[in-house]
N, C-alpha and C positions, 0 to 999 in steps of 0.2 A: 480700848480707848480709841477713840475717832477724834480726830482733830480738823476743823475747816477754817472758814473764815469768820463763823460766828462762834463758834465758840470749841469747848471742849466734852464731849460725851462720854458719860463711862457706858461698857455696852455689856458690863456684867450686870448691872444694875438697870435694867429698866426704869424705876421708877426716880432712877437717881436727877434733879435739875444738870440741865446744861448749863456749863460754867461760862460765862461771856470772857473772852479774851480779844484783845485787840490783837491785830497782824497789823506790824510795821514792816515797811522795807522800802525799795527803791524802783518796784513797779509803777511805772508809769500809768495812767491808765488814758484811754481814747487814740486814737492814730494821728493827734500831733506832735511830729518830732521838731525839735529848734531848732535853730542853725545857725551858724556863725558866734557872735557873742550873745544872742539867746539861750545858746548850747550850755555857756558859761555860767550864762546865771539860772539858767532851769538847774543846773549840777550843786549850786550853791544853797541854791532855793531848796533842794530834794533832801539835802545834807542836813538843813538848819528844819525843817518840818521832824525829820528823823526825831534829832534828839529832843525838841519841842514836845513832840508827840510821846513819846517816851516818858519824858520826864511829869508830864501831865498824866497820862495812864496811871502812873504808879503813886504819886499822892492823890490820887483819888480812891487809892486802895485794889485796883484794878488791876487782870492778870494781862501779860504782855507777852507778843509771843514776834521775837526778831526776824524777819523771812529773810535771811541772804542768797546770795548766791554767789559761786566762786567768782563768778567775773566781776561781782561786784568789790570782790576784794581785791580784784588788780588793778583797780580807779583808788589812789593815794586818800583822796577827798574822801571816796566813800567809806575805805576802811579806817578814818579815821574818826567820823562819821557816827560808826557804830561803835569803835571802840568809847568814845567820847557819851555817844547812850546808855553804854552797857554800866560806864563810871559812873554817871546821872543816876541810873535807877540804883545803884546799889548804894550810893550816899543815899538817896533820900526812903533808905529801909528795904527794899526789894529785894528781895529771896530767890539765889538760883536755883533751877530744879528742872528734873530732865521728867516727860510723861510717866515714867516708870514710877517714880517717887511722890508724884501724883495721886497715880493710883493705889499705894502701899498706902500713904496719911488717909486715902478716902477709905480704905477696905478698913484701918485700925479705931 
């Protein structure tokens, strides 16, 4: 199994479709950083997309896949952040499951 940013591949299965999954997390992207009370509300802003984004993926029926990183869990904000997405998608029906279990439902 291969996993990127577009989606999930099985790679036993050639001819199997690539699964679309969304990647959330808290990568910035482009090289501007904020500064000052910018900083504050860009943290806010990154926080409130998260679970936004999250909760939209997954009533739409769509697979979601959380990108953290440990330092993003030593920021209060963020780890609350994700915990607060992770509560989101699994009230509104979302299924945890690790690649492995993935690939066992696709191979059965």
């Amino acid at each position: 199994m291969l996993a990127d940013e577009n989606g999930v591949r099985f790679l036993r299965d050639p001819d199997a479709p690539v699964v679309r999954a969304r990647v959330l997390g808290f990568r910035a992207s482009g090289d501007r950083h904020p500064l000052g009370d910018d900083r504050k509300a860009a943290e806010s802003w990154r926080c409130r997309v998260l679970a936004a984004e999250v909760a939209r993926t997954v009533r739409r029926g769509g697979l979601v896949r959380i990108n953290i990183r440990a330092k993003d869990l030593k920021r209060p904000q963020r780890r609350d952040a994700v915990l607060a997405a992770v509560d989101a998608a699994l009230e509104l029906g979302a299924v945890p499951a690790t690649y492995a279990t993935r690939a066992v439902a696709r191979a059965a």
